[in-house]
N, C-alpha and C positions, 0 to 999 in steps of 0.2 A: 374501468378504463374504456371510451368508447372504440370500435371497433377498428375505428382509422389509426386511433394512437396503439392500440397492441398491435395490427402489421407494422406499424413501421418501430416499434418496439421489441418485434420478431427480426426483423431486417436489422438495426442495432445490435444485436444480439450474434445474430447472424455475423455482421460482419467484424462484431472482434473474436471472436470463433476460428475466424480465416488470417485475421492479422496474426493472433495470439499462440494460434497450434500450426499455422504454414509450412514454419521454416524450421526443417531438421537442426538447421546452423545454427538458429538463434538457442534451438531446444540445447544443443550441444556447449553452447556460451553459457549460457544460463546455469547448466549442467557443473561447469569449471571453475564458474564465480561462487556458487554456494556450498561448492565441496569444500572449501576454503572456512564453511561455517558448521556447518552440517555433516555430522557422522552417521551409520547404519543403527540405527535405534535411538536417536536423538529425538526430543521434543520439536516444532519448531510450529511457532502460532503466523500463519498468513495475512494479515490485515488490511483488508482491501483485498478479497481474492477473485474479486470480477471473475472472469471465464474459467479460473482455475491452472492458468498453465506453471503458474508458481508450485501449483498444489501437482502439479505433473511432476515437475524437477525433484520438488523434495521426497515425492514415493521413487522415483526411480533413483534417488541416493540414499534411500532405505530408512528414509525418518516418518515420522507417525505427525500427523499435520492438522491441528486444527485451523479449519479454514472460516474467518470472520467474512460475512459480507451480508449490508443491509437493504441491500435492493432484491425484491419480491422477484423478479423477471432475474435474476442472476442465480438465485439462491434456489428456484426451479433449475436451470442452467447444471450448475454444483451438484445439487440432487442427483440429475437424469448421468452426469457425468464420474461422480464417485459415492453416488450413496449408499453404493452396496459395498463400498473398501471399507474395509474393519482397520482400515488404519488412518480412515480419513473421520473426524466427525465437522459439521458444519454447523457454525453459530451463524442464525440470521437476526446479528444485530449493528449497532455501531460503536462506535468505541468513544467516550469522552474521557473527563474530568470525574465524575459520578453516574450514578446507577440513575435511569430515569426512561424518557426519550426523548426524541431529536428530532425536527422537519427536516427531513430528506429532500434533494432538491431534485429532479430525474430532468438528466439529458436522454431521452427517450431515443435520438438517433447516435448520442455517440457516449452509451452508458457508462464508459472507462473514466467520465471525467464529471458524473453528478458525483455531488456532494451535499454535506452537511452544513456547509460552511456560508453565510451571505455575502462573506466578506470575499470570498473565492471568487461568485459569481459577477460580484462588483467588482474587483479587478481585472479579471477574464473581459468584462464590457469594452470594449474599443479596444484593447488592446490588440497588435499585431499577431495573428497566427491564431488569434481567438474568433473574427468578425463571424465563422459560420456556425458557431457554439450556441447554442439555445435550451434554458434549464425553464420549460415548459409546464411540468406539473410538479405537484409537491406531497411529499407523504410522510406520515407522523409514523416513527418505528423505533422498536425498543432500543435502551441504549445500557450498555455495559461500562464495565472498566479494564484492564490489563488484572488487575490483583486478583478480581472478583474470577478470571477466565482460569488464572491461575490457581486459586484455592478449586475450581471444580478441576481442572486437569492436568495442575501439574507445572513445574519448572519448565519452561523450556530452553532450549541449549541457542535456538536464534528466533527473532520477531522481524517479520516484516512491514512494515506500517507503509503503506500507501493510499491516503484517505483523501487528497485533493482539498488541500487547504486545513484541514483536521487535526494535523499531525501533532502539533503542540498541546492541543488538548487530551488526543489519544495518552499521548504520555505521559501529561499529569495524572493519569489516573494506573501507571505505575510507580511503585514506590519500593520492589524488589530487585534483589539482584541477578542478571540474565547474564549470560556470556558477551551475545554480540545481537546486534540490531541494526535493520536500514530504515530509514523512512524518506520520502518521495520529499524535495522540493521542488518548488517550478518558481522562475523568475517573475514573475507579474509577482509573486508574493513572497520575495525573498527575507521579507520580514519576519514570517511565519516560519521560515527553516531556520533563519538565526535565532527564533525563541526556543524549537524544536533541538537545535543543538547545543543552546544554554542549559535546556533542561536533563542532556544526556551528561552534560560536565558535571551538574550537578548529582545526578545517579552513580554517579561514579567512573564512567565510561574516558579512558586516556588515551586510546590511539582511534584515529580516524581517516579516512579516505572517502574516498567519489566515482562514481561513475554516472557517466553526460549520457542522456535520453537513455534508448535501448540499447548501449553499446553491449554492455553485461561485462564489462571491464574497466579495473579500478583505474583512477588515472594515473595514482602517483607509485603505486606498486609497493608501498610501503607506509606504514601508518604513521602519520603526524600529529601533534599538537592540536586543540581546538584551534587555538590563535592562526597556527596557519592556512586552516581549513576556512576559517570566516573570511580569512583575506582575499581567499578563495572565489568563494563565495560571493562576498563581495562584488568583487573584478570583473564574473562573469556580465559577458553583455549579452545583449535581449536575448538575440539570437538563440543562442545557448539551451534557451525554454524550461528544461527540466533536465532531474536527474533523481541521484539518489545518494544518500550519506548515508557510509557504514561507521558502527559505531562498535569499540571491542574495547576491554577490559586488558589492561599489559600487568 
């Protein structure tokens, strides 16, 4: 990478560092939403663990974390930040449908939101709350599956999938049974959450809920129907941008 795009790759980096570990309060929300999932020795796989602050929450609720993430400049990041926790180990890859690899897309100044995905980036294009988003360079990196992560370590008790347009095909390449799961929609590609929740109905997965951007709180406070989560879904407007769908087994 030339020397202009790794400072402002360091500065990227840099600044979800500061959004992502800032705030005690968010740490403490965070903290209440996944104790709800997560118990003191539980599995739980990170997916999309950018900066790591997910992988924060769940050692301080005493669960053992493998942290997926396939950006080179993050997986440094993860490294310098937990790679001495023998309860943490870090996979640096990505997650599909099959074992292989993936073109990596790098937003270099706002890494929380490269992806795997072309379709992502083409929606993200004009779209409102996108215009200063730029997926700049591209890099070819291994790709895994959920089973494959699981025969090397394990059931885990929850999965986090946040992959930026990914999410449907991360979970086609589950095909076992897990407790509970969230994975990241965002409105430019509501089409991909509703595949991505198709596919949890299909795993077996009955009760469901939401929580909008970084709130760290569900909206409906009690689990619902797919049916009335896509209606859900659906309704919301632009504005709205992102969130997250949890997914639990009744």
């Amino acid at each position: 990478m030339p020397l202009f795009d790794s400072l402002r790759a360091a500065r990227g980096v840099a600044r979800s560092l500061m959004i992502y570990y800032g705030s005690r309060r968010r740490g403490a929300a965070m903290d209440r939403l996944y104790a709800k999932f997560v118990r003191p020795g539980d599995l739980v796989f990170d997916a999309g663990a950018h900066v790591g602050d997910r992988v924060a929450a769940f050692r301080r609720l005493q669960a053992r974390v493998v942290a997926i993430e396939p950006q080179p400049a993050l997986v440094r990041t993860l490294r310098v930040l937990y790679g001495r926790d023998a309860g943490v180990v870090i996979e640096p890859v990505a997650l599909g449908a099959a074992a292989g690899t993936v073109e990596l897309r790098l937003n270099i100044d706002n890494p929380t939101v490269s992806t795997a995905s072309a379709e992502f980036v083409a929606a993200a294009r004009g779209a409102r709350g996108w215009e200063e988003q730029a997926w700049t360079r591209r890099v070819r990196v291994p790709m895994t599956t959920l089973d494959a992560l699981i025969d090397r370590h394990g059931t885990p008790s929850f999965i986090k999938i946040d992959v930026e347009g990914f999410e449907a095909q991360a979970l086609a390449g589950l095909s076992r049974a897990v407790a509970a799961l969230s994975f990241e929609f965002t409105i430019i590609q509501r089409a991909v959450a509703l595949a991505a929740l198709e596919r949890c109905v299909a795993l077996g997965f009955s009760g469901f809920d939401a929580a909008l951007g970084e709130s760290q709180a569900l909206v409906h406070g009690a689990w619902r129907p797919a049916d009335e989560i896509r209606r859900w879904l659906e309704g919301l407007p632009a504005e709205a941008n992102s969130g997250d769908i949890y997914a639990v087994r009744q």
